[in-house]
C-alpha positions in Angstrom: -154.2 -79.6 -167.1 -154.9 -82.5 -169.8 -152.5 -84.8 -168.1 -153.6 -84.4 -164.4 -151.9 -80.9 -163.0 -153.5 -79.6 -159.9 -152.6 -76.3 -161.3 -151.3 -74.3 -164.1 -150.3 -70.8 -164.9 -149.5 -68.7 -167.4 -146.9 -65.9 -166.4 -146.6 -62.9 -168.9 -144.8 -59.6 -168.4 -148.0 -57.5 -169.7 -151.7 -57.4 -169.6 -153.8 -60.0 -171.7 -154.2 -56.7 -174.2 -150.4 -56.9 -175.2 -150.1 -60.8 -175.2 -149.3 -62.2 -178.5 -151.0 -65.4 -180.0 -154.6 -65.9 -180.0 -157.1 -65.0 -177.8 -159.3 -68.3 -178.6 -156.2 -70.4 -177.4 -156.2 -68.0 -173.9 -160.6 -68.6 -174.1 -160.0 -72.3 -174.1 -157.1 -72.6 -171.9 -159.0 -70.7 -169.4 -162.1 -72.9 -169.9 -160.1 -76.2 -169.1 -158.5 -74.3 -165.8 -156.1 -72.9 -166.3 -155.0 -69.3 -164.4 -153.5 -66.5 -166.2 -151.2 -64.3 -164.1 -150.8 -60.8 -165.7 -147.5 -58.5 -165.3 -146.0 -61.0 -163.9 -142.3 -61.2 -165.0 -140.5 -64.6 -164.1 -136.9 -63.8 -162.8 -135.0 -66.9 -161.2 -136.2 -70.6 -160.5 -135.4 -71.8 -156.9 -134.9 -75.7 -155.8 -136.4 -77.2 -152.5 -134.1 -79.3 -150.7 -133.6 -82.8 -153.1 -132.5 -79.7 -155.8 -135.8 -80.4 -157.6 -137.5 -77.4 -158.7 -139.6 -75.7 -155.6 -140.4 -72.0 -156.6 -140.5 -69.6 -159.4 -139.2 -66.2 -158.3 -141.1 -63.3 -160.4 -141.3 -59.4 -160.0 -144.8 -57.3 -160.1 -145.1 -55.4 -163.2 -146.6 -52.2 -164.6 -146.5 -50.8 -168.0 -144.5 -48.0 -169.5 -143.8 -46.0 -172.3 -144.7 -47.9 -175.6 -141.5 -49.9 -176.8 -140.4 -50.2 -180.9 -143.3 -52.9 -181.5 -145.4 -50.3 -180.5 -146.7 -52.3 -177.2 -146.5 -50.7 -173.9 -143.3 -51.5 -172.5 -143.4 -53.5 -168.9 -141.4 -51.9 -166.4 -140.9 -53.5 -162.7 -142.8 -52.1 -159.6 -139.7 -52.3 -157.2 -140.0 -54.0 -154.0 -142.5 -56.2 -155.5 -141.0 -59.5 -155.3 -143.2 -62.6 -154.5 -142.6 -66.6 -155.5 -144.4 -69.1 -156.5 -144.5 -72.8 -155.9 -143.8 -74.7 -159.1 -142.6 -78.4 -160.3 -142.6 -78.1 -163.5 -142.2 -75.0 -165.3 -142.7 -75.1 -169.4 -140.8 -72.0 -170.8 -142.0 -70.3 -174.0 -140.7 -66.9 -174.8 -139.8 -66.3 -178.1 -136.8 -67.4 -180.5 -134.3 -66.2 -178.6 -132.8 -68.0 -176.3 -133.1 -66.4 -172.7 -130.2 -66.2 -170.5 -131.7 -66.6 -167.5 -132.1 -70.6 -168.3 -128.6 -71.7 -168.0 -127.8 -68.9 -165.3 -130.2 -70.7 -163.1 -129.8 -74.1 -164.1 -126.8 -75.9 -162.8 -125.6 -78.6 -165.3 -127.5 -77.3 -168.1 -125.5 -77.6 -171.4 -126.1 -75.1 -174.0 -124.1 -74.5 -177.4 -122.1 -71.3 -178.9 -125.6 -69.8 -179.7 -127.5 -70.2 -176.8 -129.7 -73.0 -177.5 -130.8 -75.7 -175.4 -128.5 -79.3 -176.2 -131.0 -82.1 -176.1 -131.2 -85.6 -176.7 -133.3 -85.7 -180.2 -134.4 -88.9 -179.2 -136.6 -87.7 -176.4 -135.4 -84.3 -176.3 -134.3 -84.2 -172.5 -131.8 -82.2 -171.6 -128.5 -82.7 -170.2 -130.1 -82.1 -166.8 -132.7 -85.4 -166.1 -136.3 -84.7 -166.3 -135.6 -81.3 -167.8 -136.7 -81.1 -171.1 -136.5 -78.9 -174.0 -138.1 -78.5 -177.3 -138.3 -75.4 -180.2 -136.5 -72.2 -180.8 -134.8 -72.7 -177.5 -133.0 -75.9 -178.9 -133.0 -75.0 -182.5 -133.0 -71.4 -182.8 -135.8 -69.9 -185.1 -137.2 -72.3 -187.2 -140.6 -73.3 -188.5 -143.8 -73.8 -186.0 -143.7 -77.4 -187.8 -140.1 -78.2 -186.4 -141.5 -76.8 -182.9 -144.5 -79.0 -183.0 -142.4 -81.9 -184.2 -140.3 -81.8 -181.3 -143.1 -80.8 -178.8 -144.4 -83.5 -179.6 -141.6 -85.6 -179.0 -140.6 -84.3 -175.7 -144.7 -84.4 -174.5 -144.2 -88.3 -175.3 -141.1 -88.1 -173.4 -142.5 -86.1 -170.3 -145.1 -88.4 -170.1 -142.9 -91.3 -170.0 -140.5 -89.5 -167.6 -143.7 -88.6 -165.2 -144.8 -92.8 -165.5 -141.9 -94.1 -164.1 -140.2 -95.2 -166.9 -137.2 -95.3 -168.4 -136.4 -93.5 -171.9 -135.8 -95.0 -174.9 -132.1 -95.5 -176.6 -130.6 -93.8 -178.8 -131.5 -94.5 -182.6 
């Protein structure tokens, strides 16, 4: 929203009860616009015709049986299926790397382990104007490490999103 989106959502599988992270970050995200999309589960990310991303696929969910954290597990409402228009989606789920990044990514290198390769320079991927930063490029590691290279690829994005050209190698 900071840099100029019309819009911005945040997709999550449960309700706002179940949502890890702090509810002062969801107050003030909220109070600068942007929308919240409960039981909402993300499942496949569809390109318009210039192969740009155009849509977000996601599935309507409800919530089951509690799972082993103890948080009621989501479970899909079948036939529920509805997509959203999207051109820039900003993934952040975890320190796992999910699957369903490369599956629906044509061109999208990832190592042995999963994780995203980047350039650590500006930390785009090997698709352009895809980039990556975190546990999905490094695999667990410190909220430090993730900041560092957020903050790296938000220099980066911006750059990207202005027309001009990243910077060399080092």
């Amino acid at each position: 929203m900071r840099l100029g989106a019309d819009d911005v959502f945040c997709l999550y599988r449960r309700t706002e009860t179940e949502m890890p992270g702090r509810g002062k970050d969801r107050k003030m995200a909220l109070e600068e616009g942007v929308r919240f999309q409960y039981l909402t589960q993300p499942v496949a990310f569809h390109p318009g015709p210039d192969g740009s991303l155009a849509q977000i696929e996601c599935l309507r969910m409800e919530l089951g049986e509690p799972d082993a954290s103890g948080r009621r597990r989501p479970v899909e409402v079948p036939g529920s299926e509805f997509r959203i228009p999207a051109d820039t989606v900003i993934i952040a789920i975890g320190n796992k790397p999910n699957p369903l990044i490369p599956q629906t990514m044509e061109g999208l290198e990832t190592s042995k382990w999963g994780t995203i390769v980047v350039n650590p320079d500006t930390m785009e991927t090997s698709v352009r104007g895809v980039f990556a930063a975190g546990d999905i490029v490094s695999g667990a590691a410190t909220v430090i490490s993730a900041m560092g290279q957020g903050r790296i690829a938000a220099a980066s994005i911006h750059r990207f999103l202005g027309g001009e050209d990243p910077p060399t190698a080092s």
